[in-house]
Structures are given as C-alpha cells and as structure tokens.
KEKE-3310 file (N, C-alpha, C; in steps of 0.2 Angstrom, whole numbers, plus 5000, padded with zeros to 4 digits):
npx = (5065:5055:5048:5057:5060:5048:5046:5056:5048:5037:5043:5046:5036:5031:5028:5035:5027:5033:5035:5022:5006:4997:4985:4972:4978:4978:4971:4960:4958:4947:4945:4959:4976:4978:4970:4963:4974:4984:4982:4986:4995:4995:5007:5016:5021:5027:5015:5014:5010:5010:5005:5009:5010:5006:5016:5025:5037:5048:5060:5058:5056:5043:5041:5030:5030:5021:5004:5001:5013:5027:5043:5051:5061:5074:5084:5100:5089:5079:5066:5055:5040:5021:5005:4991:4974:4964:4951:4938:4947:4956:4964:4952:4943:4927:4930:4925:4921:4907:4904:4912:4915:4919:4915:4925:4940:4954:4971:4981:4975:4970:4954:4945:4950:4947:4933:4923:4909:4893:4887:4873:4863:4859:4870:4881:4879:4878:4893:4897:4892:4898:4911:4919:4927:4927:4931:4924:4918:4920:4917:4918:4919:4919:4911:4899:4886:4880:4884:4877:4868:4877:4878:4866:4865:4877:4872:4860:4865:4874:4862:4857:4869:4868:4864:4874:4880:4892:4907:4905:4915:4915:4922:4918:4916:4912:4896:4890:4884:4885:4892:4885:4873:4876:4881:4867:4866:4870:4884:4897:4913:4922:4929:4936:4943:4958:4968:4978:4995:4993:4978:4984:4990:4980:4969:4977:4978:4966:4955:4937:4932:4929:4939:4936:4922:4927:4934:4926:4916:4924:4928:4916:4913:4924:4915:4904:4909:4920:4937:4951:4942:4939:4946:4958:4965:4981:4992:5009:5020:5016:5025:5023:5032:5042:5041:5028:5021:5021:5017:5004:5001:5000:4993:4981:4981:4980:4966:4960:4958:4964:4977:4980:4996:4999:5006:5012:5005:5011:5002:4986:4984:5001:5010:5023:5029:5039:5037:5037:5055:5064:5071:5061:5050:5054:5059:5046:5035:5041:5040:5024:5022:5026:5017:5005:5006:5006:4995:4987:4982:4977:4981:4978:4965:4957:4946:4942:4945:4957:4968:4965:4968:4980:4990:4995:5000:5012:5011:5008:5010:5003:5013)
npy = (4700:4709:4697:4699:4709:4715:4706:4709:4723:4721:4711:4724:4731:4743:4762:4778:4792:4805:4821:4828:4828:4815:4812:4806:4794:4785:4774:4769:4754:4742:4728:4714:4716:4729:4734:4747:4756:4768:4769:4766:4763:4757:4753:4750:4741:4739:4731:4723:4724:4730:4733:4744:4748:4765:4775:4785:4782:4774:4761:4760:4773:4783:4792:4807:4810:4816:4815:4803:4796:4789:4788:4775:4771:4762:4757:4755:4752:4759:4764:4769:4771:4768:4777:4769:4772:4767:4758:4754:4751:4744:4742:4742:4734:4733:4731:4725:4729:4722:4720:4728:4726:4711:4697:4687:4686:4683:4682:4690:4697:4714:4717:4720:4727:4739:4742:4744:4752:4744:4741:4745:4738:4747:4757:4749:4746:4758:4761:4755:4758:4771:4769:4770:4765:4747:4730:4719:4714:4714:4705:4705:4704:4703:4694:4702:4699:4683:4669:4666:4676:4684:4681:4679:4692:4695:4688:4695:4706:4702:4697:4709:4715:4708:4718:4725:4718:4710:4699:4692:4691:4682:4681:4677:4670:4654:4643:4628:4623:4636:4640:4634:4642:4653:4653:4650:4663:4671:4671:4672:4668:4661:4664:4656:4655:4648:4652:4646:4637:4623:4615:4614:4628:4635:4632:4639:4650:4656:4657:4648:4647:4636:4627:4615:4616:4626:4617:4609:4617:4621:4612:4608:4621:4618:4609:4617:4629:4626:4624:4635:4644:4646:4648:4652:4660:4659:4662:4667:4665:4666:4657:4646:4630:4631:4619:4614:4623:4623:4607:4611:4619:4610:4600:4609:4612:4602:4598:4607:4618:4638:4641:4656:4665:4673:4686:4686:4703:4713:4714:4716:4704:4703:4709:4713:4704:4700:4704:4690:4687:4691:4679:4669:4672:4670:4657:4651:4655:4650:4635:4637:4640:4629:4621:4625:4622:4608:4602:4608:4621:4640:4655:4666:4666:4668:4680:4690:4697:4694:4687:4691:4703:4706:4713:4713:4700:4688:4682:4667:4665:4677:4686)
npz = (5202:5209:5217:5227:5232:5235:5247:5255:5258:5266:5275:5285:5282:5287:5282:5276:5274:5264:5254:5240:5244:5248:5254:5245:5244:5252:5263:5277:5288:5296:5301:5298:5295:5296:5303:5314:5315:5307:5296:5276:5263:5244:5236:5220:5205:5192:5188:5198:5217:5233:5251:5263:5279:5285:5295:5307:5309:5300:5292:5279:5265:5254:5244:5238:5221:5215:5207:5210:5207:5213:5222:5230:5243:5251:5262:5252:5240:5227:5219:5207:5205:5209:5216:5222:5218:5233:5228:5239:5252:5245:5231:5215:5223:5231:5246:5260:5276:5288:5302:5312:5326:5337:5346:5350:5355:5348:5351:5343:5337:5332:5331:5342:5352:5345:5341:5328:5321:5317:5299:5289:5278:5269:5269:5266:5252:5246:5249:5240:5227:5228:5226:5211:5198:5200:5201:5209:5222:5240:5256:5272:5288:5307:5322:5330:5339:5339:5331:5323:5319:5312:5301:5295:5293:5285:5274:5269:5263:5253:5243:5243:5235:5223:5213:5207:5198:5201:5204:5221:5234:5251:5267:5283:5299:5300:5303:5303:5288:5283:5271:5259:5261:5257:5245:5238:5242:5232:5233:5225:5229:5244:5259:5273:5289:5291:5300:5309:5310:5315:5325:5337:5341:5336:5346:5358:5351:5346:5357:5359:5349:5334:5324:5318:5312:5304:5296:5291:5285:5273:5263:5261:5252:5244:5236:5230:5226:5220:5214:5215:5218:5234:5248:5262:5276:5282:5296:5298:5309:5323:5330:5324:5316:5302:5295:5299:5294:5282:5281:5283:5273:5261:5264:5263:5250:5242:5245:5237:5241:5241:5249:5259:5264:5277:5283:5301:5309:5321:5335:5344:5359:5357:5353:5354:5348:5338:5317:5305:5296:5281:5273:5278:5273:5259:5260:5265:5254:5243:5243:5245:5231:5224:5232:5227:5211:5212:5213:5205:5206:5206:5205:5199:5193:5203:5210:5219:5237:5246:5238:5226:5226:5232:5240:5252:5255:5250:5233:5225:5208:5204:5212)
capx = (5066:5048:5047:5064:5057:5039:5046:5061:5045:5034:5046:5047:5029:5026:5032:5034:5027:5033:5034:5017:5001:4995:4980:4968:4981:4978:4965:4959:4957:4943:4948:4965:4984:4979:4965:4966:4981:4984:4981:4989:4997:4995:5013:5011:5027:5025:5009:5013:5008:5012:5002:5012:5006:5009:5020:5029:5046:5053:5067:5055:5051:5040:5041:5024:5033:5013:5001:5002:5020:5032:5051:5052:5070:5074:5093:5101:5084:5077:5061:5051:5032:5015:5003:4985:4968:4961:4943:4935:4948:4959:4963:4949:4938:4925:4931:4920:4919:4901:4905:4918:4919:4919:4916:4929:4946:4962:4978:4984:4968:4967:4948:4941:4952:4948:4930:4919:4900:4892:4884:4867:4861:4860:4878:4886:4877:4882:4899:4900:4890:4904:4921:4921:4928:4930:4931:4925:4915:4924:4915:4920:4915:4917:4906:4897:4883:4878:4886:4869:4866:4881:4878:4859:4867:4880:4867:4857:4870:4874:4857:4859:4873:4867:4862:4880:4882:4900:4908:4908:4918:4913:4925:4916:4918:4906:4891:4887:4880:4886:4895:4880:4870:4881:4880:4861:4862:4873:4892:4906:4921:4924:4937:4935:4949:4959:4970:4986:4998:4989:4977:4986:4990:4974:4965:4978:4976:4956:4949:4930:4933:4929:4944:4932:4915:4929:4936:4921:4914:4931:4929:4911:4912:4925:4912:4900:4912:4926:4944:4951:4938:4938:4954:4959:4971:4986:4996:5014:5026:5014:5028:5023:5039:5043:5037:5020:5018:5022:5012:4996:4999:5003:4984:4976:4982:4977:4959:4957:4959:4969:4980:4984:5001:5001:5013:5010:5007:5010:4992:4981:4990:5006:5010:5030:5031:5040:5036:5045:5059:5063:5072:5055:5044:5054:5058:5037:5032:5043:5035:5017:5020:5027:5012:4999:5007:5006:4987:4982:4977:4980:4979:4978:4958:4955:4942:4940:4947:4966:4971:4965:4973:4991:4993:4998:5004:5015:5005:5011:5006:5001:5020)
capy = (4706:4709:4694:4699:4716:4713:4700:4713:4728:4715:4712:4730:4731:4748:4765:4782:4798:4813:4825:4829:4827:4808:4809:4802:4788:4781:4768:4764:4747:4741:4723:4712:4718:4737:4738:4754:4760:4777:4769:4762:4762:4753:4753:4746:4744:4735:4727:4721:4728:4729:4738:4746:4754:4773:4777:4792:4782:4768:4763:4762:4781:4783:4801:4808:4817:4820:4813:4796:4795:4790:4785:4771:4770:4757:4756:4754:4750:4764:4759:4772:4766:4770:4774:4765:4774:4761:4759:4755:4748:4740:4742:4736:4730:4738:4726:4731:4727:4724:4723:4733:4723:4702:4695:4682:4687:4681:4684:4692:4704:4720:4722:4718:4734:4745:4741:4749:4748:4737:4744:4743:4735:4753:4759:4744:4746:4765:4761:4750:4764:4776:4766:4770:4758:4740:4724:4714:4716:4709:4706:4700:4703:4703:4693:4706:4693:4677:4669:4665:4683:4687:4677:4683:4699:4692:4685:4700:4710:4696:4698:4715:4717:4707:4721:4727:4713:4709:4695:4694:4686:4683:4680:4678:4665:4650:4639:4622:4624:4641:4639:4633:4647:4658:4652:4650:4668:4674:4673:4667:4665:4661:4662:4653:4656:4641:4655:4645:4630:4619:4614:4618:4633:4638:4632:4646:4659:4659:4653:4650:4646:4629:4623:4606:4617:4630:4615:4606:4622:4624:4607:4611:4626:4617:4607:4621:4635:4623:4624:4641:4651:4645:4652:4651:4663:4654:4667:4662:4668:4663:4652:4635:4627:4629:4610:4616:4627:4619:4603:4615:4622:4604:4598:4611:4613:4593:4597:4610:4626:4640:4646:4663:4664:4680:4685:4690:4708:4713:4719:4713:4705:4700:4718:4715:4697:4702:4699:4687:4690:4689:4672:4663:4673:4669:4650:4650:4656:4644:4629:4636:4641:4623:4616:4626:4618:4600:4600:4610:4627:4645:4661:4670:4662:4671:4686:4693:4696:4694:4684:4695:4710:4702:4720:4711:4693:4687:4676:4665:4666:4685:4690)
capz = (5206:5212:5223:5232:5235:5242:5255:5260:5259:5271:5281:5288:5285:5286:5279:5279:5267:5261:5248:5237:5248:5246:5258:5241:5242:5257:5267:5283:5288:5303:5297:5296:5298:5298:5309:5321:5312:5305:5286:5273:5255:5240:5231:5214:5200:5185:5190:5207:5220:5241:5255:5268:5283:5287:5300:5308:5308:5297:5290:5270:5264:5250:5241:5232:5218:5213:5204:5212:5206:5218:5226:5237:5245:5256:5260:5243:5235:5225:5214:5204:5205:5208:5223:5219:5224:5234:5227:5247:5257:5240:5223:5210:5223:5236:5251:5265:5283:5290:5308:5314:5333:5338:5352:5350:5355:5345:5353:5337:5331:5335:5332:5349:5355:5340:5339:5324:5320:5309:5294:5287:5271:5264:5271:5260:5246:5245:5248:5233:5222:5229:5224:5209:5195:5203:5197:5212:5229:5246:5261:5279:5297:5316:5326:5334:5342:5337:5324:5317:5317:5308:5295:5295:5291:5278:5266:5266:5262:5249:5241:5243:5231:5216:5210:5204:5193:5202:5209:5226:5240:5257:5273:5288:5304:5296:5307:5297:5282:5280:5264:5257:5261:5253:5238:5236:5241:5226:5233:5220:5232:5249:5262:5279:5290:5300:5305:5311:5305:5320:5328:5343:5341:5336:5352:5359:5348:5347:5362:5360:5342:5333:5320:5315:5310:5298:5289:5286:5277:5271:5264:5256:5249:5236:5232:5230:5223:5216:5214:5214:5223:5240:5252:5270:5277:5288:5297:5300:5313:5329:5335:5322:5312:5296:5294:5303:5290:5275:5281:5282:5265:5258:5265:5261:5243:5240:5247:5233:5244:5241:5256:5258:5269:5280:5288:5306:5310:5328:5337:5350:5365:5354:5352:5358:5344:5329:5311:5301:5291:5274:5273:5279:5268:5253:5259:5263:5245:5236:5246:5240:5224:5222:5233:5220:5203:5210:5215:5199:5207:5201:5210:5192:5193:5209:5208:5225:5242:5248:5235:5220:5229:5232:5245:5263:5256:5244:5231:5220:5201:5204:5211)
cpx = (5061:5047:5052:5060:5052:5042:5053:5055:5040:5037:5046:5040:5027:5032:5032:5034:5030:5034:5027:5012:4998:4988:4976:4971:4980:4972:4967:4958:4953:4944:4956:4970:4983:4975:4965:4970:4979:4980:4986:4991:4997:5000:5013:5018:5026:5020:5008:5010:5009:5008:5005:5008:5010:5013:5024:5036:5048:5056:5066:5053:5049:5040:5038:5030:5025:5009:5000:5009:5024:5037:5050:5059:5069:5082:5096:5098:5081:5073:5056:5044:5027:5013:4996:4980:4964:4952:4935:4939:4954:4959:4960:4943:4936:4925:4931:4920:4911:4901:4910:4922:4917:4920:4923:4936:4953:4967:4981:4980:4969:4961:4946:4943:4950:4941:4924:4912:4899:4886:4879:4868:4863:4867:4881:4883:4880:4889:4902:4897:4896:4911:4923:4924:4932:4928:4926:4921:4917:4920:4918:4917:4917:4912:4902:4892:4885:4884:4881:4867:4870:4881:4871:4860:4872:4876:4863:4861:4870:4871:4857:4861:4872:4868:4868:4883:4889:4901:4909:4911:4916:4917:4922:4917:4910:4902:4892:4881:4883:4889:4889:4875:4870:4881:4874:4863:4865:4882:4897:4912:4920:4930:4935:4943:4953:4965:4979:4987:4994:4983:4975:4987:4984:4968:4970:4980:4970:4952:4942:4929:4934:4930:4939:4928:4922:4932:4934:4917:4919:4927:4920:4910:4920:4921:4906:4902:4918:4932:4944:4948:4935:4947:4952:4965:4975:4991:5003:5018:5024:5016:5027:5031:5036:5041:5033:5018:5018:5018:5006:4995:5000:4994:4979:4973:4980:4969:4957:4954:4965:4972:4984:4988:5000:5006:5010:5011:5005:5002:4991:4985:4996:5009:5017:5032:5033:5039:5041:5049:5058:5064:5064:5050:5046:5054:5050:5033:5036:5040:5027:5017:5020:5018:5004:4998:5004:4998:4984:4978:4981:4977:4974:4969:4954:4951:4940:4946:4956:4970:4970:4969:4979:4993:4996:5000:5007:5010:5007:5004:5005:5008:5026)
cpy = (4708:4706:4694:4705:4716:4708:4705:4718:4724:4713:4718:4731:4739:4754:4773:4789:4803:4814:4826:4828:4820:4806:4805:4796:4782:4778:4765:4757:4746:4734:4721:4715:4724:4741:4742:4757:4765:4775:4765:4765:4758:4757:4749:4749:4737:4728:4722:4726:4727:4734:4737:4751:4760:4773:4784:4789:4776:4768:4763:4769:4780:4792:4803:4813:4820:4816:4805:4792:4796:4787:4782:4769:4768:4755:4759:4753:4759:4762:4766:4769:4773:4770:4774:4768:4767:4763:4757:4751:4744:4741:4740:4734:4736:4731:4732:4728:4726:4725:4724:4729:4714:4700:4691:4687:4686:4685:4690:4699:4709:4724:4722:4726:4740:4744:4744:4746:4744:4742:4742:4738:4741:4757:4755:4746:4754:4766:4756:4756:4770:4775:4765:4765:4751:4735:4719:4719:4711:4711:4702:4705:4700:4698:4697:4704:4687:4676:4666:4672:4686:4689:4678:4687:4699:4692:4691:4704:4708:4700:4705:4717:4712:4711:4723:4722:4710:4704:4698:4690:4687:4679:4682:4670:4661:4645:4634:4625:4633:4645:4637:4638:4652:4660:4651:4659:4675:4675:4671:4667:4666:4661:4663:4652:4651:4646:4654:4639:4623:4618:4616:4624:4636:4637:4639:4650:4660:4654:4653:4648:4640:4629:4617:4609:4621:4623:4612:4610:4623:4618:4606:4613:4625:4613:4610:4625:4634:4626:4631:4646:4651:4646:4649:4655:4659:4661:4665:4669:4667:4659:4646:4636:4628:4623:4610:4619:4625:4612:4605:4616:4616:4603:4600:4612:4607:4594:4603:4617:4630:4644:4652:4663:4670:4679:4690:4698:4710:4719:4713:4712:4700:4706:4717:4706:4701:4697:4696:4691:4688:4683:4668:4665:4671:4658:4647:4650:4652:4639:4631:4638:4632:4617:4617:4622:4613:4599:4606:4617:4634:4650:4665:4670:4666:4678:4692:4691:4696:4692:4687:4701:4710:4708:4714:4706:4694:4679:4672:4664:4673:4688:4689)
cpz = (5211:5216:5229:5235:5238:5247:5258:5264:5265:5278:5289:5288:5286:5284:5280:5275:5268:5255:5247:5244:5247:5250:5251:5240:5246:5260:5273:5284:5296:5302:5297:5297:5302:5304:5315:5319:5311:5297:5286:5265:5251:5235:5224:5208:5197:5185:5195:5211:5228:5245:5261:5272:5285:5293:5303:5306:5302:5292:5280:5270:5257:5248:5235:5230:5215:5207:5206:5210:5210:5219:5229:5237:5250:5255:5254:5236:5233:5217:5213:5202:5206:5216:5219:5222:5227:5233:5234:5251:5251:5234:5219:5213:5227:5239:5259:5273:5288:5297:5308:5322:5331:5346:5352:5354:5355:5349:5348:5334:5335:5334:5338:5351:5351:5337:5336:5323:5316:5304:5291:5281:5266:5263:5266:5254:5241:5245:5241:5228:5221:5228:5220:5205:5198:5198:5201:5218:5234:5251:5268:5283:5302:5317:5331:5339:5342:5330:5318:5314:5312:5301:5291:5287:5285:5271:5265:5261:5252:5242:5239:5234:5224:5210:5203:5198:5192:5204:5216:5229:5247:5263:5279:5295:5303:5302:5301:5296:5280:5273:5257:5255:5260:5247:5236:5238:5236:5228:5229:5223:5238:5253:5269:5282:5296:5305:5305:5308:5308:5323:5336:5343:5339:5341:5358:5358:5349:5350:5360:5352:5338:5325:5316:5311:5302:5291:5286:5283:5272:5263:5258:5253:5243:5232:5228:5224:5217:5217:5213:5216:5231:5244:5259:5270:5283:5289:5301:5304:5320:5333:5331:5318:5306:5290:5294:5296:5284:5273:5279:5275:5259:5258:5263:5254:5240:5243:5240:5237:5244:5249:5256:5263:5272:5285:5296:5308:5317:5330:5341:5354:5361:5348:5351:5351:5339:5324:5309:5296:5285:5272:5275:5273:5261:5251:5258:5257:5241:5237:5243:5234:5222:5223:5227:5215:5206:5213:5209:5201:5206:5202:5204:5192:5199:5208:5214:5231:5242:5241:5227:5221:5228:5240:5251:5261:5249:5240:5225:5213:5199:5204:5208)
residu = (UNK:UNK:UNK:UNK:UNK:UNK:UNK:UNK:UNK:UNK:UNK:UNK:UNK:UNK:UNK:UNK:UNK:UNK:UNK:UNK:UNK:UNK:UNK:UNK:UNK:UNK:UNK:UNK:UNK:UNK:UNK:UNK:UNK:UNK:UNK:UNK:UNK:UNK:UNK:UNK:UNK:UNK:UNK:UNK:UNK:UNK:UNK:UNK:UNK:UNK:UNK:UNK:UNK:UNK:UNK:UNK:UNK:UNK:UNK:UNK:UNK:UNK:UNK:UNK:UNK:UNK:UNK:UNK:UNK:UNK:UNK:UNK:UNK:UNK:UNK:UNK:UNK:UNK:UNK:UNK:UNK:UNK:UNK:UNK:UNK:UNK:UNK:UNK:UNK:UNK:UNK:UNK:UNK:UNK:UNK:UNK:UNK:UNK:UNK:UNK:UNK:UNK:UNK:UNK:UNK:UNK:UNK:UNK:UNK:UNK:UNK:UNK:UNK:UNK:UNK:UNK:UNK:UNK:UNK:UNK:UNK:UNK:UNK:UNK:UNK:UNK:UNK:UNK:UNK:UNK:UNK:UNK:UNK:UNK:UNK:UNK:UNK:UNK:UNK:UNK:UNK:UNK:UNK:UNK:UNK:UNK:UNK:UNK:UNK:UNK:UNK:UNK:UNK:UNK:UNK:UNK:UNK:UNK:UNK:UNK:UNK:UNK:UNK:UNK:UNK:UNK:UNK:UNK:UNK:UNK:UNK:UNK:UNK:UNK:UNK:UNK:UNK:UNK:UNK:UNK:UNK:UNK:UNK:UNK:UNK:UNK:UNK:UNK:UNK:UNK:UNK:UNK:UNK:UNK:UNK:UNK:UNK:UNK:UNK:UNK:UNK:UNK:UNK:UNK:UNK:UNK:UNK:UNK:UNK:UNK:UNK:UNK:UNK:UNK:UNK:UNK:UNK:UNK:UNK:UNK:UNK:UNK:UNK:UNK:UNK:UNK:UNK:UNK:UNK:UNK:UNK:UNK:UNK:UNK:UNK:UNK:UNK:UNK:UNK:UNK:UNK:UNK:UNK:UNK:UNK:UNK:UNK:UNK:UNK:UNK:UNK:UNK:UNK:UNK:UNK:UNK:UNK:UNK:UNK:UNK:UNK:UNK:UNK:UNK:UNK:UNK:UNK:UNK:UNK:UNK:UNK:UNK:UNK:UNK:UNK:UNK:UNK:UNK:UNK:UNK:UNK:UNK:UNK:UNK:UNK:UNK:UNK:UNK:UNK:UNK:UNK:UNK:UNK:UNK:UNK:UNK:UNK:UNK:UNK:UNK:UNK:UNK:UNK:UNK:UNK:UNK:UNK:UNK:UNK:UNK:UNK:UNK:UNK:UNK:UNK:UNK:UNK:UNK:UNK)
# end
C-alpha cells in the first residue's frame, strides 16, 4: 500500500494545510526540490515517510487535528498519520546547507534565483546543538566561489563537527581527490551528484560542469567509504528514456554506488516541465530495487543524507 501511495503523493508533489496550527511541523529548504519555496512537510504512517511542499492550492490536503496528528485525503485516499518535526531541515538528521547560492547554473535548480548565504564554522555547529535528537549530520552546498574554496569550507566544517560524535554525510560538487579528503577529514558517507541519465543531457543541464571529475570521485569514494555509503542523485523526467534511466541505475549499482532516483521538481528555467507521473516512478523503483539486490547493496545500511530520509524519493528497502 505505502509504495502505491508515496508515488501517487510524489506525483502531485505538493500539499495543502489546514485545521490545527502546524507551523512546528514545517521546514524550509535553501537546497534541492524545495528551495525558495513556502516550506514543506514530513508525512509519516507506519514508518514511512513523504515530504510534500506547502501550497495554497492542491488537489492533496493534510488536516492538523493537533498534536502532529493528521488526515491526508487525496481523491478516494484517506490515510490517518503523522506530521514529523523536522530536526534541521529533516527528520533525525540536522541536514544543513552551507552555501545557500552557486555559481553554476542548472537549468533545473532554483538556487542561483533564490540565493542564501553561506554559514560560518560556528553557525553550523549551532545549528546541530539546536536540532534537537538526531541520529545523523548532512551537509551539502552551492558553489559560491571556487570550488577549491568550497570544499576548503566543507572540511572545516567536517572537522568541526566531530565533536557531536555523529555520522556525517557530505554532498557537495567534488575537485580530484575530493573524496579522499573528506574522509581523512572525518566524513562517513558521501553523495557526488551526476544529476542526469546521460552524459548528454548533462552537458545541457549543467553547462560549466564536468561529468568525468564526479564519476572518478564517484568511483573512489567506494573505495574509500565502501559499498553502501556512497550515493549519487539521478533526477528523472529531464527528457532521458526509460532505457536511459535504467541503464544509469544498472552501472552504477555494479560500481558499488547507490543511486537515488529523483524525481524532477519544476524550478529554475524548466518552471512550465511537468513532473513525472505515477506509472514511471513505480516502473523506475521496481527497476532499482531489482538493480540493488543483484549487486548486493542495501539502502537499510545507509546513515545520512536523501537516502536515510526516504522524504523526496522513493527508496527501495526503506519503502
């Protein structure tokens, strides 16, 4: 029932509150699907979980009866659940932003338009003191300079947070050797992002962006971190085939990376592209559950980041 639901709720993507007051339920994002948005919610019934964005109109409504107890009615659906305080940006983890803009500019993102600052050493450190019981610390980041600088700024960070005696994960757009450097600076999971099903399509999604350096981190950092703790997000509905996409998630799952499927949310200049439907996202999650078994990997193992969350993707093993 739960994996039919999350790819009907996904589909629509976003949702729309009343009743009780829910503002403690809710989370911004300067980062990924949501970023610039109104917010978000973390839906959550029998230990799943979905994050839908706020909205004034759609055709999903959510209804605080109080307490974090709520209705979600969707057509004929009607599901009695939970709403989840997200502990800084996610349930469990403090997953944090450290730049808020990027030089880059993906066709698809809408940080470049919506661009936030970058946070100190002591900002994030406070932010993890502040969030309350988590399991996990997530980091990613913008290119706001250099991507030497970035990543400067990552490791500190990194070091930083030993302190909390948590795992962390770190998403950020990787130099050579970056994955390495990561790891000597205390990171236990990575997630290097190749974005699209292609090549090509990745030369026109993110001009100025180089596809060869991500998958030779990619590529290292299982040597480093191993099976299980190294990701890539692939975001489908860009225009690749079905074939495209299942190719991708075949190759990568035999190198000993786990691919997290997103599903495209409209932003940046691809504002008027709709998301996909349901049919793709359930045909696309049988394909990677399948591709995980037969190369021996297992989300379940995962600690950090998208894939510990499940909120934005469907993930097999977790849903």
């Amino acid at each position: 029932m739960w994996e039919s639901l999350k790819a009907q709720l996904l589909e629509v993507g976003t949702v729309q509150l009343t009743g009780a007051d829910a503002c403690e339920y809710e989370s911004k994002s300067t980062a990924g699907p949501g970023a610039g948005g109104r917010g978000s919610v973390f839906f959550s019934y029998e230990g799943h979980r979905v994050r839908l964005s706020v909205a004034d109109e759609s055709p999903i409504t959510i209804r605080h009866i109080g307490g974090g107890t709520v209705m979600l009615t969707y057509g004929c659906i009607e599901v009695l659940g939970k709403l989840e305080k997200p502990g800084s940006h996610c349930p469990d983890q403090a997953y944090i932003t450290i730049s808020g803009s990027c030089v880059f500019h993906c066709k698809y993102c809408p940080v470049p338009a919506n661009a936030a600052p970058t946070k100190s050493v002591d900002e994030i450190v406070s932010l993890v003191r502040d969030a309350g019981d988590i399991h996990a610390i997530s980091l990613t980041s913008g290119v706001s300079g250099s991507i030497e600088e970035e990543e400067a700024r990552t490791l500190a960070v990194v070091k930083a947070l030993r302190e909390f005696d948590l795992p962390i994960g770190v998403s950020i757009y990787p130099a050579r050797g970056t994955a390495r450097r990561l790891r000597e600076a205390g990171a236990a999971e990575i997630k290097f992002n190749l974005e699209t099903a292609t090549p090509e399509l990745f030369a026109e999604m993110c001009p100025g962006m180089y596809r060869d350096v991500v998958n030779t981190e990619l590529d290292e950092a299982v040597k480093l971190f191993g099976k299980n703790h190294v990701f890539t997000n692939l975001i489908f509905g860009l225009g690749e085939t079905d074939e495209e996409m299942k190719a991708a998630v075949d190759e990568l799952c035999a190198r000993g990376i786990i691919p997290t499927l997103r599903p495209f949310s409209p932003g940046g200049d691809l504002k008027d592209l709709p998301r996909p439907g349901f049919k793709r996202f359930m045909n696309l999650y049988k394909h990677h559950r399948s591709a995980l078994a037969a190369n021996g990997l297992d989300t379940r193992k995962a600690e950090t980041m998208c894939i510990a969350c499940t909120g934005c993707d469907m993930v097999p093993g977790r849903d």
